[in-house]
Legacy VTK file of the C-alpha trace (Angstrom):
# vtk DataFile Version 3.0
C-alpha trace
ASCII
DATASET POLYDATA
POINTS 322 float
-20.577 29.009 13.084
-20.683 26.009 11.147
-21.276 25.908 7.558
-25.304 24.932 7.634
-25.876 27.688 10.204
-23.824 30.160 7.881
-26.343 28.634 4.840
-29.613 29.494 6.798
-28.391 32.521 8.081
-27.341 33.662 4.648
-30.639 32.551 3.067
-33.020 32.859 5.639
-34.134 37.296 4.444
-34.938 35.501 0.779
-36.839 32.732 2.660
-39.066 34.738 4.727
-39.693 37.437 1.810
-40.831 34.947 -0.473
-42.971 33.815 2.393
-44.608 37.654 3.404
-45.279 37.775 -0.755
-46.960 34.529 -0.782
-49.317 35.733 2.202
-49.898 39.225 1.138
-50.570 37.915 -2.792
-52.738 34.608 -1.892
-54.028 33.373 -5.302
-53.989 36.465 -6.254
-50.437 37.815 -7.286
-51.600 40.961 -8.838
-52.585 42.143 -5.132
-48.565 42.851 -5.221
-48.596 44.982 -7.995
-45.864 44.932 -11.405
-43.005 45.558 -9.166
-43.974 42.730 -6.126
-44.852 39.957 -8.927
-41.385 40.740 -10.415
-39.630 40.133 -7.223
-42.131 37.013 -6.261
-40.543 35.024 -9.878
-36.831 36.313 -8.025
-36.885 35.251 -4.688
-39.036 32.011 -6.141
-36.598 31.188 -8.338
-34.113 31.998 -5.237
-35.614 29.858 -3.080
-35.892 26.686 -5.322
-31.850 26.921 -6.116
-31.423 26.639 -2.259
-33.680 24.049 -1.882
-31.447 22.145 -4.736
-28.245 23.048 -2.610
-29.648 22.222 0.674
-30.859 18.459 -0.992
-27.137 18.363 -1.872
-25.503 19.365 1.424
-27.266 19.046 3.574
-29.791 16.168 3.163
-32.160 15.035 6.042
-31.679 18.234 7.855
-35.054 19.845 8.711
-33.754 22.616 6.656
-34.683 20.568 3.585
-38.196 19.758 4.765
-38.677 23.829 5.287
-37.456 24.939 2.108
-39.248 21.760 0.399
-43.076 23.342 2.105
-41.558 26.777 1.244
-41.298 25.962 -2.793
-44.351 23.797 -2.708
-46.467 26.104 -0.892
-44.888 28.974 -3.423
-45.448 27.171 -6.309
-49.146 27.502 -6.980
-49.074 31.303 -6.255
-46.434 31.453 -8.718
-48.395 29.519 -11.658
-51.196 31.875 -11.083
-49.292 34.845 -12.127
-47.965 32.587 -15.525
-50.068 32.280 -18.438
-52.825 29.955 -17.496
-52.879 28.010 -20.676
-49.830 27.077 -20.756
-50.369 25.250 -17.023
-51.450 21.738 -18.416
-48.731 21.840 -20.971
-45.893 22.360 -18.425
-47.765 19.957 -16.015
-47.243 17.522 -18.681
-43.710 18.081 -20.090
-42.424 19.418 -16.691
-44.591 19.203 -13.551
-45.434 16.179 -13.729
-42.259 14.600 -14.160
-40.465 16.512 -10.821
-43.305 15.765 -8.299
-42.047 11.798 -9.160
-38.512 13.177 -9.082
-37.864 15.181 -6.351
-38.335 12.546 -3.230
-36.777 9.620 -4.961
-36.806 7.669 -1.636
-40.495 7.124 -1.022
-39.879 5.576 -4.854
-37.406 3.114 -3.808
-38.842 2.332 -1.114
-42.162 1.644 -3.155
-40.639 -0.612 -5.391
-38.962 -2.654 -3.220
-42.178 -3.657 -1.292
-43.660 -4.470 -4.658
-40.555 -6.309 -6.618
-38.970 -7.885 -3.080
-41.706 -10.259 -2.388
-42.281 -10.456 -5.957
-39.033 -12.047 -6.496
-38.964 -14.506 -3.402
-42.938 -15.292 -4.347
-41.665 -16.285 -7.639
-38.894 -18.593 -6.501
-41.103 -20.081 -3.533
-43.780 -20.917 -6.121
-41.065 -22.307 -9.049
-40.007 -24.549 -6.195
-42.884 -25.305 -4.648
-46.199 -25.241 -6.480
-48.299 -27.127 -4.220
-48.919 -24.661 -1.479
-48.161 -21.470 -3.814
-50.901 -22.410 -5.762
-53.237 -21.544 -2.597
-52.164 -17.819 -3.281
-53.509 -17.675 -6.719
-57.144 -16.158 -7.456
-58.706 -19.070 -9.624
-58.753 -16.564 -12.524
-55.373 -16.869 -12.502
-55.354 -20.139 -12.382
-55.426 -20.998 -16.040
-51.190 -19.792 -16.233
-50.440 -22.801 -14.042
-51.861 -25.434 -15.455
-48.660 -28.079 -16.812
-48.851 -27.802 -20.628
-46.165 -29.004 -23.171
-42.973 -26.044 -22.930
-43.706 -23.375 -25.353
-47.441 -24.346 -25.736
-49.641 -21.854 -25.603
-51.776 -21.352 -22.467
-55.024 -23.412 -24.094
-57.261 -20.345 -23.979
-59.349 -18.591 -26.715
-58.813 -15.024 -27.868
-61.560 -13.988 -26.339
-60.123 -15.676 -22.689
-56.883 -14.326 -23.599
-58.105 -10.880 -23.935
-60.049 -11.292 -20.716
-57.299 -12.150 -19.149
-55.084 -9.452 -20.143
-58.044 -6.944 -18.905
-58.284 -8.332 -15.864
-54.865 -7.845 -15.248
-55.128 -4.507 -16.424
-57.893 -3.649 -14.242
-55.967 -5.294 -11.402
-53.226 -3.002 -11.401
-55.534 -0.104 -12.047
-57.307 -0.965 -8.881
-53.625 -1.952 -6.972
-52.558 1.889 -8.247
-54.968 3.375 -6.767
-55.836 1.652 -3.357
-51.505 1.934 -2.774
-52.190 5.988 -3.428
-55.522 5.446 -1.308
-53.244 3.749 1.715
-51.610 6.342 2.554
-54.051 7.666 4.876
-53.583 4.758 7.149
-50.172 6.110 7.798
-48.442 4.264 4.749
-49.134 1.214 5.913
-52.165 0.793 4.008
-49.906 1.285 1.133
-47.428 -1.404 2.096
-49.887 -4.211 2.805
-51.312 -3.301 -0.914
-47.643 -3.507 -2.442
-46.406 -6.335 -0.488
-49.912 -8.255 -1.379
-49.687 -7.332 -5.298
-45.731 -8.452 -5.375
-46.932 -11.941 -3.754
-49.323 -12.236 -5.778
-47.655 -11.349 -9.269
-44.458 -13.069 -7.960
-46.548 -16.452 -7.236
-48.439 -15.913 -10.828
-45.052 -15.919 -13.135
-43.487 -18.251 -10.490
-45.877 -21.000 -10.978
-46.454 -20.385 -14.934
-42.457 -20.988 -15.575
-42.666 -23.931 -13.300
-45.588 -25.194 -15.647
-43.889 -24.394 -18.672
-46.348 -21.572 -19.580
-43.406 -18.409 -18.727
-43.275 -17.732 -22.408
-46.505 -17.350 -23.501
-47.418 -15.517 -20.234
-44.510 -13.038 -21.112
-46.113 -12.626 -24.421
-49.450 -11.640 -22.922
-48.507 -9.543 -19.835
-44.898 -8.283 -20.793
-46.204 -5.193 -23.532
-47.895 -3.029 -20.545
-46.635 -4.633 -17.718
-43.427 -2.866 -17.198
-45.413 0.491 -17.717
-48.197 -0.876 -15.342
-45.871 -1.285 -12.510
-44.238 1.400 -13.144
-47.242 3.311 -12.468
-47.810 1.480 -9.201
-44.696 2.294 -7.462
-45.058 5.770 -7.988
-48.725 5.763 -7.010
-46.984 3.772 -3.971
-44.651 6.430 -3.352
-47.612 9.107 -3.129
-49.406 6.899 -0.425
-46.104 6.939 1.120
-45.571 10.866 1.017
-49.097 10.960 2.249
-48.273 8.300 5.497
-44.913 9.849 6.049
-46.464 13.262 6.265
-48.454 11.804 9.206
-45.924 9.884 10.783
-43.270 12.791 10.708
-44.617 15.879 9.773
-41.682 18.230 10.583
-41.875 21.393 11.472
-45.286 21.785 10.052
-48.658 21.090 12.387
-49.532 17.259 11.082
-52.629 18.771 9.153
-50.757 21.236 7.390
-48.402 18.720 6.202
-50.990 16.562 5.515
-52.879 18.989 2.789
-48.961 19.937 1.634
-48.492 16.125 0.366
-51.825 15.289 -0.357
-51.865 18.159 -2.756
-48.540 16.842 -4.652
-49.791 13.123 -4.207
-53.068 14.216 -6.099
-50.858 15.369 -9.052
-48.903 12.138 -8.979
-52.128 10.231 -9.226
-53.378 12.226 -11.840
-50.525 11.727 -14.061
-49.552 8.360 -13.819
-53.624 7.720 -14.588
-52.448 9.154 -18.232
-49.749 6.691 -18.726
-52.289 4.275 -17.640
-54.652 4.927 -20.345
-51.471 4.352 -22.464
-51.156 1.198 -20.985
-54.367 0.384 -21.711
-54.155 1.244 -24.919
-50.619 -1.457 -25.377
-52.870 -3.888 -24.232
-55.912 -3.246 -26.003
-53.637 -3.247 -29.659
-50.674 -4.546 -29.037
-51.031 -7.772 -26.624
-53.775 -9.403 -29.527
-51.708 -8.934 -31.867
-50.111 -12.178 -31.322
-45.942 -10.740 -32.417
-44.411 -13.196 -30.410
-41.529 -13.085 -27.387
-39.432 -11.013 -28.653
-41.623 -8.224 -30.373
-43.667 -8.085 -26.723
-40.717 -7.640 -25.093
-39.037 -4.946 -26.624
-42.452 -3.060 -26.568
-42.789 -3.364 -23.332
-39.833 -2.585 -21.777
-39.087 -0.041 -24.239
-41.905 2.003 -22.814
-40.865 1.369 -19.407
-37.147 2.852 -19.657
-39.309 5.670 -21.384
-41.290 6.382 -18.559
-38.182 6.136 -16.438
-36.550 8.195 -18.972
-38.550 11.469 -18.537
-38.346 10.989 -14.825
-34.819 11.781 -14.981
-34.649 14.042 -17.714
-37.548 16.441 -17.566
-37.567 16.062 -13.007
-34.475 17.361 -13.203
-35.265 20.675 -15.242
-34.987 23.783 -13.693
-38.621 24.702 -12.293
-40.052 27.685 -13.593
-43.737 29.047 -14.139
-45.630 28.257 -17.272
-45.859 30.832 -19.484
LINES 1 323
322 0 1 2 3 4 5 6 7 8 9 10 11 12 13 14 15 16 17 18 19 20 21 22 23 24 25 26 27 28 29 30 31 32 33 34 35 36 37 38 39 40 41 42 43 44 45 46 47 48 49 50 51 52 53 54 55 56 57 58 59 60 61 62 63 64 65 66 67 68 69 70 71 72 73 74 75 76 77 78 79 80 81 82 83 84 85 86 87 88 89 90 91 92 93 94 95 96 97 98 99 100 101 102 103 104 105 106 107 108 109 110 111 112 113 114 115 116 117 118 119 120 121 122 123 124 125 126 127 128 129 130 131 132 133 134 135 136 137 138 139 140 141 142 143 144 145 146 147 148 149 150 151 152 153 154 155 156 157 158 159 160 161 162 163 164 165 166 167 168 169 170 171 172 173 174 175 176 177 178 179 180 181 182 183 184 185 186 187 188 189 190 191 192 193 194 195 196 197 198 199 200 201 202 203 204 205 206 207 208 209 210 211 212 213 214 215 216 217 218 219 220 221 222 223 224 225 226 227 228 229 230 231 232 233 234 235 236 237 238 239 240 241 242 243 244 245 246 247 248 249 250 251 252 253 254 255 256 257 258 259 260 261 262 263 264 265 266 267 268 269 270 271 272 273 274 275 276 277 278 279 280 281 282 283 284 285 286 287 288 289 290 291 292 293 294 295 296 297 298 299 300 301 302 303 304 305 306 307 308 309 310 311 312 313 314 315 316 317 318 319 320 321
């Protein structure tokens, strides 16, 4: 017997009691009694340290995806029996934080469609402005117009601000039409990411190439890096959501379906927080007018915060609120 057949073998009694508890409690735990909620926090809390070590040894087996529906499924009988005022706190602090954590790939995968063509939009339009320029809505258009270097971009405050929004609003809109996507099997969420990256990618691309990168940087830079940080992991829930579809495992493609919508709903609902807080950057901090360096350290400052709590508090033991 090899060693993962020895692991499930081992494991499985735990697995399929925590299972018969979560069916005979449903959302309501105290249908087990003092004693059964008692051993529903143990073999919970049993469960989610194999689902750690099976991640570890024994990733992509379709052991992981079964002890992955196990905990999630689990989880919100487990909350129920915690102290329900103390749920949004530890969705904040905690819960948050490992539902963007605990499938890192659909992340990477996320940001490369959005930074990949980003990068090769933004060379293609620095060395070749004529046809890039075709890509660029004309409210955009202002960035790219050839000024002296280090000028400003010739706009009012008022334009400036209204260009900032609309930026804003843009990636609002790209976060949640990426999440959105995922219905369409992911693909929906690709074609958003790979549009947005050409189309930021052909924005800075053909600002530098004017001479306008700087004061571009100084108006997009302060939420930027917190913006698209919210779009790749509103990217990765699409993708949870399509993958679900595409490969749904063990489970009947419906029932994996309502599994990852139901995480991808908290992703969305989080990352619209630390959208507010980028709205907020924008709406004090970009008018402010504190130059390069200022805007820079603001912004990406925030974004190796965000980044920050994804590996600090997603890696926290899960327990229920209480």
């Amino acid at each position: 017997m090899g060693k993962l057949d020895a692991f499930v073998a081992d494991r499985s009694p735990v697995w399929l009691e925590l299972e018969d508890l979560v069916d005979r409690a449903g959302r309501r735990p105290e249908r087990l009694g003092a004693a059964g909620v008692r051993r529903l926090g143990a073999v919970y809390r049993a469960a989610i340290a194999d689902l750690a070590s099976a991640r570890r040894l024994y990733a992509g087996d379709p052991v992981v995806a079964r002890l992955e529906h196990l905990v999630d499924r689990s989880r919100h009988t487990v909350y129920t029996a915690g102290a329900q005022r103390g749920a949004l706190l530890h969705f904040v602090t905690t819960g948050y934080w490992r539902r963007v954590a605990e499938r890192p790939r659909p992340l990477i995968v996320a940001a490369l469609l959005l930074c990949a063509p980003a990068l090769l939009a933004g060379f293609w339009a620095w060395n070749d402005p004529g046809p890039a320029s075709g890509l660029v809505p004309e409210q955009y258009r202002a960035v790219t117009e050839p000024r002296k270097t280090g000028a400003d971009l010739g706009l009012t405050a008022d334009e400036e601000a209204s260009l900032a929004a609309q930026v804003l609003t843009n990636n609002i809109r790209v976060a949640m039409l990426a999440f959105a996507g995922g219905v369409l099997a992911g693909l929906g969420t690709a074609f958003v990411l790979l549009q947005n990256g050409l189309l930021l990618g052909s924005v800075i691309g053909l600002a530098v190439g004017a001479g306008n990168g700087r004061p571009l940087f100084e108006l997009i830079t302060a939420h930027g890096v917190l913006e698209m940080s919210c779009i790749v992991v509103a990217g990765a829930a699409g993708l949870r959501i399509g993958w679900a579809l595409v490969d749904p495992g063990y489970r009947p493609r419906g029932e994996a379906l309502r599994d990852e919508a139901r995480t991808a709903i908290q992703l969305v609902l989080g990352t619209a927080a630390w959208l507010v807080v980028a709205g907020l950057v924008e709406g004090f901090v970009t008018p402010a007018g504190l130059g390069l360096g200022p805007v820079l350290v603001v912004g990406w400052s925030l974004g190796a915060a965000f980044w920050a709590l994804v590996l600090w508090r997603g890696r926290l033991p899960e327990a229920p609120p209480g």
